[in-house]
LOMARDREN-423898 format. One record per residue: residue in one letter; x, y negated, z negated of N, C-alpha, C in turn. Coordinates in steps of 0.001 Angstrom, whole numbers, plus 500000, padded with zeros to 6 digits. Example, Ala and Ser with C-alpha at 12.3 -4.5 7.8 and 13.67 -1.06 7.14 Angstrom:
// LOMARDREN-423898
A513190505690492200512300504500492200513200503300492200
S512850502250492920513670501060492860512900499970492130
This chain:
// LOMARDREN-423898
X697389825016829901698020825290831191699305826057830965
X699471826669831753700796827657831433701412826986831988
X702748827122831226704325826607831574704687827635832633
X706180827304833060706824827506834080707748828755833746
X707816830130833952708436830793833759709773831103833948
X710930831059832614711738831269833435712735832078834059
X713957831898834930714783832678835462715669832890835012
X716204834070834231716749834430833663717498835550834417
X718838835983833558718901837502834060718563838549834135
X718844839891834685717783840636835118717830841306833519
X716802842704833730716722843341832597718061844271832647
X718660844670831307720107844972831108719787846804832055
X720983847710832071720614848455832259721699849651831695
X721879848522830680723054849517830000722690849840828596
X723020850636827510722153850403826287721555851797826041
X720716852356824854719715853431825033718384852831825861
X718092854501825948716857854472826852715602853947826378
X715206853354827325713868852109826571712606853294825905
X711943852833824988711386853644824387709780852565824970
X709369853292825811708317853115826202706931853334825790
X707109854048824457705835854139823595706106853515822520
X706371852077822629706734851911821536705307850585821374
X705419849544821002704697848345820700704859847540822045
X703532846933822736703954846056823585703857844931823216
X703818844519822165703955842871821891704395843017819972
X705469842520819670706094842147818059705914840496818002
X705234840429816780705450839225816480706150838688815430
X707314837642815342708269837974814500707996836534813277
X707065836741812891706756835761811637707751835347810526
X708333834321811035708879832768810360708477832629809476
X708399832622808274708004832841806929707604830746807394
X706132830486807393705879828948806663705848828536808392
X705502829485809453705530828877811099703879829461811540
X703326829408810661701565829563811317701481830941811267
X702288831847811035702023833050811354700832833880810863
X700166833905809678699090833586808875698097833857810037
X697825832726810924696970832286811707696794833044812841
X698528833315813368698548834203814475698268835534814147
X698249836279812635698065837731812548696781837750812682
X695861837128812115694209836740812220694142836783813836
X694429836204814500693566836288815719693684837699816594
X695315838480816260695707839542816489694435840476816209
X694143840490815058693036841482814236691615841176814844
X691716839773815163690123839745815804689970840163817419
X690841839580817993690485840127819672691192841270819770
X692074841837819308692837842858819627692022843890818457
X691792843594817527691404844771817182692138845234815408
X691954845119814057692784845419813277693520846823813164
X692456847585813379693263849085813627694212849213814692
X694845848440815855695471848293816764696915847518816514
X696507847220815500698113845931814938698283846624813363
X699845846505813900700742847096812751701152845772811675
X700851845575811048701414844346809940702408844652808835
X703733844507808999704728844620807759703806843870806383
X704440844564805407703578843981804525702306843747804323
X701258844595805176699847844821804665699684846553804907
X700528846700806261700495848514806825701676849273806252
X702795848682805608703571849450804934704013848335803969
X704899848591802953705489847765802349706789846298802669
X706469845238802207707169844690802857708751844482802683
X708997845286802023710346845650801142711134846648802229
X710326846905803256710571848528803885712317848215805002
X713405848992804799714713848292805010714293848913806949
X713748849610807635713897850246808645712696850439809437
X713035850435810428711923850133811483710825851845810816
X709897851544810772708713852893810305708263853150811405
X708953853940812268708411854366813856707106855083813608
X707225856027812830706272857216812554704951856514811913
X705053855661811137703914854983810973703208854415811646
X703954852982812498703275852138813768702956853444814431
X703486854374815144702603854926815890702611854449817762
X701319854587817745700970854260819163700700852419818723
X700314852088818066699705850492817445700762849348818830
X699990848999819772700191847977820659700826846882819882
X700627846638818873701168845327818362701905845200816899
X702337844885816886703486844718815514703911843326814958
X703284842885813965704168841881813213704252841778811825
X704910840247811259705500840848810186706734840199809731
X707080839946808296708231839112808007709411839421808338
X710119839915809816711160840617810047712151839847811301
X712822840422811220714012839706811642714074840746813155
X714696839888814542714502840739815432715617841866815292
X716554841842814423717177843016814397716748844351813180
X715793843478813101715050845127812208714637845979813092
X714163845738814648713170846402815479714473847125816581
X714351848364816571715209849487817508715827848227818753
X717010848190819392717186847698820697716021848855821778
X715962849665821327715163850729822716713806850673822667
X713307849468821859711967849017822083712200847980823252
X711016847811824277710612846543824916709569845916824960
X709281845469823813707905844798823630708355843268823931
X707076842440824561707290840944824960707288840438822637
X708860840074822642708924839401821639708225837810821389
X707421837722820374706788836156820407707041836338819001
X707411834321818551707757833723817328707194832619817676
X707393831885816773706853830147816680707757829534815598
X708627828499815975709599827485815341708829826576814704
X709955826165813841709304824572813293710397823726812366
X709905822687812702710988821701812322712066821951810873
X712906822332811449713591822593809770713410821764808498
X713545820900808598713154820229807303711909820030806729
X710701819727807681709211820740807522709082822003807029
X710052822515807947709544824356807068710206824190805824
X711787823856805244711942824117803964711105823249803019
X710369822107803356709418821391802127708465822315801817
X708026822659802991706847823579802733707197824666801967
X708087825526801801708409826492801910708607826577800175
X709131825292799938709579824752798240708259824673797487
X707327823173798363705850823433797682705381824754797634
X705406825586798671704722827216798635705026827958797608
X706383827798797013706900828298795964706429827703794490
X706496826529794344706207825790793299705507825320793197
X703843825061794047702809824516793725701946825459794084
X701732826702793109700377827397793405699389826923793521
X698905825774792689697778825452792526697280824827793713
X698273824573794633697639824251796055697002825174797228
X697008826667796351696360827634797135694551827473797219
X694637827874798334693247827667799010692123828579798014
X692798829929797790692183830893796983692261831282795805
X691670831648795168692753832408793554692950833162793686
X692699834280794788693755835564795322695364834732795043
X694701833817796885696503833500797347697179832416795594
X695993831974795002696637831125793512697745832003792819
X696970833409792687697800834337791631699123835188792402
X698737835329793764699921836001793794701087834717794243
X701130833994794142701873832420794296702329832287793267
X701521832276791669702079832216790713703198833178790361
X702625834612790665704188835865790272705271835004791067
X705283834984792783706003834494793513706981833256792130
X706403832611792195706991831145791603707715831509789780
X707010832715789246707637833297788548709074833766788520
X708947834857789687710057835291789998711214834187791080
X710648833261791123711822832272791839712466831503790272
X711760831594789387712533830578788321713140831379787927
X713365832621788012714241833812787304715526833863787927
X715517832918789457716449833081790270716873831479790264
X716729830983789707717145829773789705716666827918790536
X715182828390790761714709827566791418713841826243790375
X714241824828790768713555824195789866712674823317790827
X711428823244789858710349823131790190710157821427790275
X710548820703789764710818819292790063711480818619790792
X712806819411791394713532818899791854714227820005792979
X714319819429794238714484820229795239715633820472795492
X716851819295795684717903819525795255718524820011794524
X717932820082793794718384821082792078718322822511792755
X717176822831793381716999823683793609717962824843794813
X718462823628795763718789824359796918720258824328796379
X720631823843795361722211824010794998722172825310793646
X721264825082792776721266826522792363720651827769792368
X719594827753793147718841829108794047719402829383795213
X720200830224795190720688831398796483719595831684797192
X718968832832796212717698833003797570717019831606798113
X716724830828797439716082829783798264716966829199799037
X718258828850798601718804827947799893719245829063801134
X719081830520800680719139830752802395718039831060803140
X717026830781802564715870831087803203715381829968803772
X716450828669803765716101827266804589717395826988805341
X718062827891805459719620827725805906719963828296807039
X719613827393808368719380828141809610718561829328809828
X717481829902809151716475830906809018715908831433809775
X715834830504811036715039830544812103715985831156812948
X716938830576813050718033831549814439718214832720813354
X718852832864812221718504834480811922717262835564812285
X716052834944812485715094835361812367715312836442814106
X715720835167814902715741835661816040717195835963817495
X717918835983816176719775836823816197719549838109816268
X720580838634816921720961840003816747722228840419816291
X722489838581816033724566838800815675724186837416814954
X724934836330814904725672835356813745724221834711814008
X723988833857812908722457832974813022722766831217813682
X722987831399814864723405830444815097722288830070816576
X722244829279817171721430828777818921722277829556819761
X723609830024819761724059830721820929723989832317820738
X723745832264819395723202833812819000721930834306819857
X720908833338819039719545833434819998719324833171820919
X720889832615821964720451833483823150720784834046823482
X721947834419822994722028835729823321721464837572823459
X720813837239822206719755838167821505718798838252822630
X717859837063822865716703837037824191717265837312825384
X718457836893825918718556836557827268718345837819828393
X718271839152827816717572839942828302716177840542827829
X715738839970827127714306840491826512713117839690826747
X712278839493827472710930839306827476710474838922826310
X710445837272825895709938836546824923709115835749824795
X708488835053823949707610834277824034707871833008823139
X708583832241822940708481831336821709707987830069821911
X707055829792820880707139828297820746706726827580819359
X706073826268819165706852825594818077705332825167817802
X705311824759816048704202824365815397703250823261816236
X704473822037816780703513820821816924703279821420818243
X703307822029819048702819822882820294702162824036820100
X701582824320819302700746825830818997699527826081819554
X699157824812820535698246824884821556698735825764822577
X699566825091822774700670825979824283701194827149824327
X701795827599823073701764828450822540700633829970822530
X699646829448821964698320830096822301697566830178823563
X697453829289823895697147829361825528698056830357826272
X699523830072826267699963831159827112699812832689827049
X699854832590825479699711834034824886698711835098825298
X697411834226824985696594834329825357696248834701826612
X696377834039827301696711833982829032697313835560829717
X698212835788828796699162836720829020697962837892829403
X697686837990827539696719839019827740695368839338828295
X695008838177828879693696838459829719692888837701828964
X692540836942828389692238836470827403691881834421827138
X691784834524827941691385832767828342690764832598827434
X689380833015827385688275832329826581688753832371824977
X689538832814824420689654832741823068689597831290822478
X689084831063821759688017829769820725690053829258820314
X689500827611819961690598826912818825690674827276817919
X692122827580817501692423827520816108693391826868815386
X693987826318814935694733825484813665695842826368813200
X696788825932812822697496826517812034697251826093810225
X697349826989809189697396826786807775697717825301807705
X697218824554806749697290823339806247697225823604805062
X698049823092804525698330822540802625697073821614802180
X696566821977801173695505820979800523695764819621799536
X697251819106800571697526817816799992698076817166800684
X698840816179800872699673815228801602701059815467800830
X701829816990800828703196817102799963703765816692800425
X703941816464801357705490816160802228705591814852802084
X704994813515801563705283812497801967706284812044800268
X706429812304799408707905812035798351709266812644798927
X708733813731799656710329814515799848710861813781801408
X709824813285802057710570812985803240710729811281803175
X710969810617801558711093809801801346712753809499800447
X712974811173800209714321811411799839715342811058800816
X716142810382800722717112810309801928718393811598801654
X718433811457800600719837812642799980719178814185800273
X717865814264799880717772815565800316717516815823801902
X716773814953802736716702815231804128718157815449804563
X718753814486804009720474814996804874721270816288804027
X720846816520802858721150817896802556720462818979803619
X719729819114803431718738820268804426718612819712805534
X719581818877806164719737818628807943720814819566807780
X722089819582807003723475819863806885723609821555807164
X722401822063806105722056823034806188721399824198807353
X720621823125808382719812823665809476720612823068810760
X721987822606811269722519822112812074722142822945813238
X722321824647813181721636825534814139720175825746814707
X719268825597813453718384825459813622717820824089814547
X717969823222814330717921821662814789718257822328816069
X719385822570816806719741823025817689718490823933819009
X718297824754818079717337825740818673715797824943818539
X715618824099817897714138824070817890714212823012818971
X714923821433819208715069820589819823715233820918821330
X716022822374821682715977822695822840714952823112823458
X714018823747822003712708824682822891711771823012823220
X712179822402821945710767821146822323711433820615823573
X712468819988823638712518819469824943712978820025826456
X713950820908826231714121822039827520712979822813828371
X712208823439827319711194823868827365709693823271827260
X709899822126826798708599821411826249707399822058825499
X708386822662824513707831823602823553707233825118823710
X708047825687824735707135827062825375708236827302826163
X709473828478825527710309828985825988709821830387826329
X709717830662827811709126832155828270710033832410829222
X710049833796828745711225834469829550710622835723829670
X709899835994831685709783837411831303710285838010832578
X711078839411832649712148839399834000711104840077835195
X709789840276834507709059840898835931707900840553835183
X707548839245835240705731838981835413705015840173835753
X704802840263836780703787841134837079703756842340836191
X704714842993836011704979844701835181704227844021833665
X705048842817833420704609842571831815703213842093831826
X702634841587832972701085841069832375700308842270832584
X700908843047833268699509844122833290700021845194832164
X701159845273831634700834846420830796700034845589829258
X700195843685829524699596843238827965698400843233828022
X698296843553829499696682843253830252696003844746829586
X696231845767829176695807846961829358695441846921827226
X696002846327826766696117846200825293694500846471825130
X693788847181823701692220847172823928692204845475823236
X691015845526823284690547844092822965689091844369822394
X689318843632821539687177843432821035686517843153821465
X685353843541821419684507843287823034683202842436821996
X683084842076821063681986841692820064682975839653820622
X681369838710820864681591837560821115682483837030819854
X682804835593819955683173835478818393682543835252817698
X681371834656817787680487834003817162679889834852815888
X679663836405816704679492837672815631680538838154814914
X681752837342814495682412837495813971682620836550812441
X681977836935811408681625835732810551683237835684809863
X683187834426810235684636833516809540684409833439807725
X685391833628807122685105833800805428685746832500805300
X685570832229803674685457831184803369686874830935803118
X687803832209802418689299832000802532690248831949803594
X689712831805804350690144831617805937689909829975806507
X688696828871805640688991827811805979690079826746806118
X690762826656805397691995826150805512692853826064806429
X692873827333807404693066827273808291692574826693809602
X691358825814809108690845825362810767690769823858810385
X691077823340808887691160822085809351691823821265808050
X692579820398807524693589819784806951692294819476805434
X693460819710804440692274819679803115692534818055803114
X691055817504802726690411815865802252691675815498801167
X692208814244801709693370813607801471691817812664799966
X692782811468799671692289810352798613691061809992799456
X690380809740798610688666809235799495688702808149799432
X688297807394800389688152806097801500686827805475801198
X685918806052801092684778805733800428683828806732799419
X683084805998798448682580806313797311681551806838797655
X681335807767796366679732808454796719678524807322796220
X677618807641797505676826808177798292677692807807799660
X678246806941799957678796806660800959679690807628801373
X680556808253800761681179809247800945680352810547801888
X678936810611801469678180811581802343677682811237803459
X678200809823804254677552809971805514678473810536806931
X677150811163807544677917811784808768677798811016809677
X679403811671810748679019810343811620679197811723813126
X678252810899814213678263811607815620679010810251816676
X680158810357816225681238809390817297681014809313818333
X681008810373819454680425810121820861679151809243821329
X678359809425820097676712809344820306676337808010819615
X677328807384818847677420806365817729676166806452816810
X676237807847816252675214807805815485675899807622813935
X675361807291812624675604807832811527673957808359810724
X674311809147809825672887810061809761673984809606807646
X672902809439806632672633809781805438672143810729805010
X672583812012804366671845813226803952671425812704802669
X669885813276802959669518813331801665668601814330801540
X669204815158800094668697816384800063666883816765800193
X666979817720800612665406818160801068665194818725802320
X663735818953802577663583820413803590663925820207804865
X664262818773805636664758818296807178666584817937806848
X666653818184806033668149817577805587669315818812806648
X668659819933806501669326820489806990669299820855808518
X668501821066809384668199820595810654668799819458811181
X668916818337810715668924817145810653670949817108811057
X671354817983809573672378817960809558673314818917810544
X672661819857811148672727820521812574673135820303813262
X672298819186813590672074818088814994673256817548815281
X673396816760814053674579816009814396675781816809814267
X675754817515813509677412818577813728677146818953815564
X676327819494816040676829819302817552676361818423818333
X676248816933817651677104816255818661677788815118817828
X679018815559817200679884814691816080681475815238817538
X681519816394817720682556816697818393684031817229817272
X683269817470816312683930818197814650684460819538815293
X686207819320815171686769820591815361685805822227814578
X685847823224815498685328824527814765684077824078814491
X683068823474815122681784823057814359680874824721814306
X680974825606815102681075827204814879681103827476813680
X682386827570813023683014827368811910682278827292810761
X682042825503810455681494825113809674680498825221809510
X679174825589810673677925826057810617677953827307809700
X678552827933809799679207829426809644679435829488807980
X680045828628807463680700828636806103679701827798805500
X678867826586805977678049825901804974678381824216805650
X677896823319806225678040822306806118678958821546804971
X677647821361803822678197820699802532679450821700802080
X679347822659801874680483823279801179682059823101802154
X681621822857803476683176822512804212683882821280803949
X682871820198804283683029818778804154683561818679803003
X682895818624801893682790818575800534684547818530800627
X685388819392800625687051819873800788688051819921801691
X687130819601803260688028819434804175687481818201805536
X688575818011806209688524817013807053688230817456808403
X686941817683808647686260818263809858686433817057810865
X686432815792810750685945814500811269684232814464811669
X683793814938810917681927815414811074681169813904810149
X682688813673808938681953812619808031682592811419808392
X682150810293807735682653809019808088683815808694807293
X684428809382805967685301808940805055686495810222805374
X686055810858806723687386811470807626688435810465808533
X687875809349808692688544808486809709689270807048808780
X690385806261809639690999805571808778690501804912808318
X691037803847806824690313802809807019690102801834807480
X690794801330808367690461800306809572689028800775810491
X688963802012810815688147802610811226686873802714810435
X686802802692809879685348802627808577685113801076809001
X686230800204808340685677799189808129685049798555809435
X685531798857810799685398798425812257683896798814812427
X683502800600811972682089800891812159681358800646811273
X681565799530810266680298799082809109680459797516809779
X680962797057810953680412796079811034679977795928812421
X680472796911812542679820797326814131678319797638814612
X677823796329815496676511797047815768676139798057816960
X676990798627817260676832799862818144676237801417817572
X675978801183816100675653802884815836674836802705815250
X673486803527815539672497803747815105672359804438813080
X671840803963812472671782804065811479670556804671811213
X670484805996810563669454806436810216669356807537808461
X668266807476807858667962808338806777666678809055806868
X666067809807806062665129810691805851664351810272804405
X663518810314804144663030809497802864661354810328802356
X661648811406801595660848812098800899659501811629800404
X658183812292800297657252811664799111657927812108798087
X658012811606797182659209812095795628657824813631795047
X656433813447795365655997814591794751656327815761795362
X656236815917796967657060817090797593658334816947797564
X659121816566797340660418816845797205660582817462796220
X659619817056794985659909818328793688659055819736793988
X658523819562794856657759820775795071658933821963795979
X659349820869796835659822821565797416661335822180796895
X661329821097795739663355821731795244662439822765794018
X661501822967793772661013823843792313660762825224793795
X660661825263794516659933826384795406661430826626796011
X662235826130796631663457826433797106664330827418795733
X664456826491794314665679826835793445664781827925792325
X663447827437791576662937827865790946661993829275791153
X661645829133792490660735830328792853661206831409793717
X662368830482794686662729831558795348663947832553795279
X664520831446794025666030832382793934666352832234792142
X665112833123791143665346832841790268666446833155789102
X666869833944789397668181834940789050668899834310789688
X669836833283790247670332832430790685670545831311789851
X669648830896788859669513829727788304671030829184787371
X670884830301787150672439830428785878673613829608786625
X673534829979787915674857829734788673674727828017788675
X673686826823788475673188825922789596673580825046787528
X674198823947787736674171822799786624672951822192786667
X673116822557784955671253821906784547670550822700784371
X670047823721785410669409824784785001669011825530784069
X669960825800783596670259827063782392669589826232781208
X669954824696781118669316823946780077667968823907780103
X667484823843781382665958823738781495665223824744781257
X666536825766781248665587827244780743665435827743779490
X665886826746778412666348827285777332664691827375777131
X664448827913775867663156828157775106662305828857776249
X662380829094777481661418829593778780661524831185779047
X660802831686778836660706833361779127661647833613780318
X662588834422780120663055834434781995662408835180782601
X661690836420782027660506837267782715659467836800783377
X659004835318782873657895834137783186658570833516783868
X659192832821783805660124831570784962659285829787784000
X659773829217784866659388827972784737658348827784785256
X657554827016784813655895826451785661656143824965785928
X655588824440786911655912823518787535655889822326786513
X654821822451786054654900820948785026656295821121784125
X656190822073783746657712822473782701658928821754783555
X659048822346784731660138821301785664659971820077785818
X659183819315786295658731818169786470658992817336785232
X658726817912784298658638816773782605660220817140782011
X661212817842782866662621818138782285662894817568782981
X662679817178784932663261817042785606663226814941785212
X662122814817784622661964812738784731661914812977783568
X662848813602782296662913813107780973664250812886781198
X664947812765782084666534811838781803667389812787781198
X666939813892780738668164814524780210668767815919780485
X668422815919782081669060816940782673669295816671784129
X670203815013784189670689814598785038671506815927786274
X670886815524787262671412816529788559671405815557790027
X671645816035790832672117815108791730670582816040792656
X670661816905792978669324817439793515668309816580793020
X667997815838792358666600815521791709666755814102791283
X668509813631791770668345811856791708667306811255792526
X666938810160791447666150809049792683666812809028794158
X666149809042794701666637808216796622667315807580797186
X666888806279796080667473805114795921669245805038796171
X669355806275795074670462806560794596671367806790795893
X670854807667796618670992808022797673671270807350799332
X670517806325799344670652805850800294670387804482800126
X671624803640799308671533802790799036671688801388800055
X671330800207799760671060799313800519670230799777802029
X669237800350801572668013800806802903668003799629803701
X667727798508803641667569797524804377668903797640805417
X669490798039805408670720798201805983670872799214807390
X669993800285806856669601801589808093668772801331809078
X669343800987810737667945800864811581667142801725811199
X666625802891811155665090803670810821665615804346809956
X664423804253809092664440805289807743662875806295808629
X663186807255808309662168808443808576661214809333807482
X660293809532807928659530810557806713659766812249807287
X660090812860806786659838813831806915658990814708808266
X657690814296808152656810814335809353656890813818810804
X658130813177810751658435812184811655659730812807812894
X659875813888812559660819814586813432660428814008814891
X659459814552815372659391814191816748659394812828817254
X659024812099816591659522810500816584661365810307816801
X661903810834815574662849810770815653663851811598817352
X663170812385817607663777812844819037663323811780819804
X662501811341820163661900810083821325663007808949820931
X663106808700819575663865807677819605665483807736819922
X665945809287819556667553809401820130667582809293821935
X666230809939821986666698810242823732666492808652823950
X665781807689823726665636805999824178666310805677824178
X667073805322822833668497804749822185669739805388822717
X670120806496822737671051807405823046671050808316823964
X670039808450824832669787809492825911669972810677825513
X670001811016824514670153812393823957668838813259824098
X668679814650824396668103815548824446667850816675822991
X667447816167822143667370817270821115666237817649820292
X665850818994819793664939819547819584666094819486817783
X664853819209817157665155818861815654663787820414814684
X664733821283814306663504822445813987662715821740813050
X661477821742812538660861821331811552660871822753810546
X660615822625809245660491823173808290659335824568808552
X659408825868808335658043826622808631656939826275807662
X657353825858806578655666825187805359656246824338805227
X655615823678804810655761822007804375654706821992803658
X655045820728802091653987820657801510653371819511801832
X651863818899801908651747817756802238651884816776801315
X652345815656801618652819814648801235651619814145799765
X652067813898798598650963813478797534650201814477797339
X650400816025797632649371816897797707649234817181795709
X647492817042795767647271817077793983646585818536793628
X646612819292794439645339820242793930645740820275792539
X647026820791792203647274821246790850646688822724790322
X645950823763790937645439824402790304646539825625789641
X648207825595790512648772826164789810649884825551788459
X649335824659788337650807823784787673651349824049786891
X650591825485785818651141826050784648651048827310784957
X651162827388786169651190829624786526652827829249786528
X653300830070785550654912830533785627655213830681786887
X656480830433787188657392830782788788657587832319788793
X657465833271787929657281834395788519656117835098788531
X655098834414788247653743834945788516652505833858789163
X653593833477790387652609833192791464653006833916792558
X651465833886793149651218834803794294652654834548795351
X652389835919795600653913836011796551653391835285798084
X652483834919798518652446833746799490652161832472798951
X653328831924799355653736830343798994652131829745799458
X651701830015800927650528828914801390649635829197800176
X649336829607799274648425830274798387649110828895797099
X649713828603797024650219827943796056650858826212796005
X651737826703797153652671825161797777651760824091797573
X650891823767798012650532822263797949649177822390796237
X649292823229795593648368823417794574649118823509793100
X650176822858793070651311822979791673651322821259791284
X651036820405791305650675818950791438649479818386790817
X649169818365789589647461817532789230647719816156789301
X646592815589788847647009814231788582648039813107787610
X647919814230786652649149813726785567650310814199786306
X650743814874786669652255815146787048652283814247788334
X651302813914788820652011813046789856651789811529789691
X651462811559788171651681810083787759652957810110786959
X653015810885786407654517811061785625655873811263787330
X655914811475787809656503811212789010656635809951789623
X655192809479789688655532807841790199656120807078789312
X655357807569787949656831806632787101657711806513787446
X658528807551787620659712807742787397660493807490788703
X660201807598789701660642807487791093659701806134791679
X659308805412791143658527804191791259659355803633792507
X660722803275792530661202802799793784661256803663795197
X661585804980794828661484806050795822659629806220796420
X658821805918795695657436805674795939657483804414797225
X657922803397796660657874801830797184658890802277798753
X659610802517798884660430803262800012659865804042800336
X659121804884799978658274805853801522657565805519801928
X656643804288801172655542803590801587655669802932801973
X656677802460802877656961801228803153657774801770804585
X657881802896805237658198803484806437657168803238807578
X657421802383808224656408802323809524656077803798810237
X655137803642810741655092805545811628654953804964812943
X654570804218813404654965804074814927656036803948815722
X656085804468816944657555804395817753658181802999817586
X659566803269817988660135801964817447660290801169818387
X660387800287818026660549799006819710662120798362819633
X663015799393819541664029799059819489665055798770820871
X665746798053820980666513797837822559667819798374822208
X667676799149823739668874800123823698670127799284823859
């Protein structure tokens, strides 16, 4: 909802002449205030060729406004201070505050803990960074140490923020002075909803999707804000700052807007181009996650437990276990878990998001009071998926072995199973099968079940595979839910023995799977299987197939 605009004085009319081709919107990035986040969305709805970025479009070293470069470019931001930018520009100025003593922790870890970078891009250039701060006197253990003998660092936490947005002394009566005729936009981290919304708003632009600001892939802040000597050092330090941010949170309630003619300013932000491609066709990269949701703190529960998902609204929890419905399965419940960005995470990989970050999609996202409340709670449906153990190897030798064999190198275990094996030939199924149940090329793809979904007696329905449509009758009974669960396009059948390919190498079988899939299986390999998965046998056989007579 948009805030309340306010009344201010008029626009000055003294000064040089406004330069009307200049940028209609600067954004003045707070070194460690989300800005990261805000240049990204700039580039996606607005357009990257349309936004000028200090430090990606020219150098960020550059002492003077680069008129001739920006150009015509609607938008401008960038690590700069509002007195880098001409007074005879009038672009609607927007920043985003944040708690001073927040931004300088961060700002210290950013410096001194590369290894908390999301990327090994952002790892390495963090490391020069942190290089060149020990050259200047910054110590890496100790923060205090630091802000008494690093210059550059202690002024880059030393009221920073009213410099950022001064045009004279860095102080709260500076910055307002600086705004009090300019068309601004500011607001503050723990409000970056409001923030965005208005912004947004401004420009025509409602529908734009959630986003997050950058999150650290640890819990740093909790030793330093346990310092009492350094919080009151770096209060001492930010007395202005404190000033200015406390007014926007509470004067403003985090969304200080000042614009002297609404109407003139929304239609010329209104006119900005914009991307006309949905977002959805916009594929999110993988170094960009971090930004949509807080990296997995100490784990709460152990693996296998660690992998269950939970659908909170729906009180479902679902056990993955790998194989050909696992992923459908795991679909489902991402929309309806109510998992920030579930877009997102579809987008980047289920397992590979979870696995590192806190979507709230899994159950060892929530506290532990909260765990322990829903393991004794009988309100949520408990469910797993439970393989014949002979298609499941059929189906992980046809997924890893047949279909992506030049791949193998990348996958643990593999490479061992290939030793002595032609790579021109591939593996033949029995060859997998007698590596995969000789114990000595332990993989988590090819653990027993058991392993997997331990204490079964525990799960209202365990499912087979074949059982999808069961499983919809039973959410819509239980849960009134409406959902179509895709089934697999082949499937092998369950115990299937033909065997007639079991020693044709994986690269010289026929390039249609139906020609093969259920014919890689004789009778010895699927006794050497029941060996070995003897309990995973006893558990599929032991799955009722009729609807369930369960009370809702």
């Amino acid at each position: 909802m948009s805030m309340p605009i306010a009344v201010l004085s008029p626009r000055r009319q003294t000064g040089p002449p406004l330069d009307m081709n200049g940028p209609e919107l600067v954004f003045l990035h707070i070194p460690k205030t989300a800005g990261t986040s805000q240049q990204r969305e700039f580039n996606q709805y607005i357009g990257r060729d349309h936004v000028f970025w200090i430090g990606r479009d020219c150098p960020a070293g550059v002492l003077r406004y680069p008129r001739s470069r920006i150009g015509v470019k609607p938008v401008v931001g960038g690590h700069k201070y509002l007195s880098f930018y001409p007074a005879s520009l009038d672009p609607l100025y927007t920043a985003i505050l944040r708690d001073p003593i927040e931004r300088a922790i961060s700002l210290f870890v950013f410096y001194t803990r590369p290894e908390l970078a999301s990327t090994e891009h952002d790892k390495k250039s963090r490391v020069s960074s942190l290089r060149a701060m020990l050259r200047k006197g910054i110590d890496p253990d100790s923060m205090v140490n630091s802000i008494r003998s690093c210059r550059p660092f202690r002024e880059e936490i030393s009221n920073f923020q009213c410099r950022y947005l001064s045009r004279g002394k860095p102080t709260f009566a500076g910055v307002c002075q600086s705004l009090r005729n300019r068309d601004h936009l500011v607001g503050t981290v723990t409000r970056y909803d409001r923030f965005r919304s208005e912004l947004w708003g401004l420009l025509g632009r409602s529908e734009v999707s959630p986003l997050t600001a950058n999150r650290s892939r640890d819990n740093y802040a909790a030793p330093f804000l346990e310092d009492e000597a350094l919080l009151a050092l770096i209060a001492e330090l930010n007395q202005e700052d404190r000033k200015l941010v406390e007014w926007v949170e509470s004067e403003h309630q985090g969304l200080w807007l000042n614009l002297v003619d609404a109407d003139e300013r929304k239609a010329r932000l209104q006119r900005l181009p914009r991307v006309t491609e949905p977002r959805e066709e916009i594929a999110p990269k993988w170094d960009d996650a971090a930004n949509y949701w807080p990296a997995r703190g100490s784990r709460k529960l152990q693996w296998p437990l660690s992998r269950t998902m939970l659908a909170e609204p729906q009180r479902l929890l679902y056990m993955p276990n790998p194989g050909v419905v696992d992923r459908p399965i795991q679909r489902m419940m991402l929309r309806h878990s109510g998992a920030r960005h579930a877009d997102v995470i579809l987008a980047l990989g289920i397992d590979r998001v979870v696995e590192r970050f806190a979507t709230g999609l899994m159950l060892h996202d929530r506290s532990e009071e909260d765990i322990a409340a829903i393991a004794t709670s009988a309100d949520y449906f408990r469910f797993a998926i439970v393989y014949h153990p002979v298609s499941r190897l059929v189906d992980l030798y046809r997924q890893r072995v047949v279909a992506a064999p030049d791949s193998l190198s990348r996958w643990p275990r593999f490479p061992d199973m290939m030793a002595g094996v032609d790579p021109a030939l591939g593996l033949t199924f029995r060859q997998f099968v007698e590596a995969v149940t000789s114990g000595r090329f332990n993989h988590r793809l090819w653990l027993p079940q058991v392993r997997y979904l331990p204490w079964a007696a525990e799960y209202d329905r365990l499912y087979r595979p074949d059982q999808l449509p069961q499983i919809e009758r039973d959410l819509a009974r239980l849960r009134g839910l409406s959902v179509t669960i895709s089934a697999p396009e082949m499937t092998v059948i369950a115990g299937s023995q033909g065997g007639r390919h079991a020693d044709t190498p994986a690269r010289q079988l026929p390039a249609d799977p139906a020609e093969w899939l259920n014919e890689l299986a004789d009778e010895a390999i699927a006794a050497r299987i029941k060996g070995y998965y003897a309990r995973d046998f006893n558990l599929y056989n032991g799955i009722v197939t009729e609807d369930m007579e369960v009370a809702s």
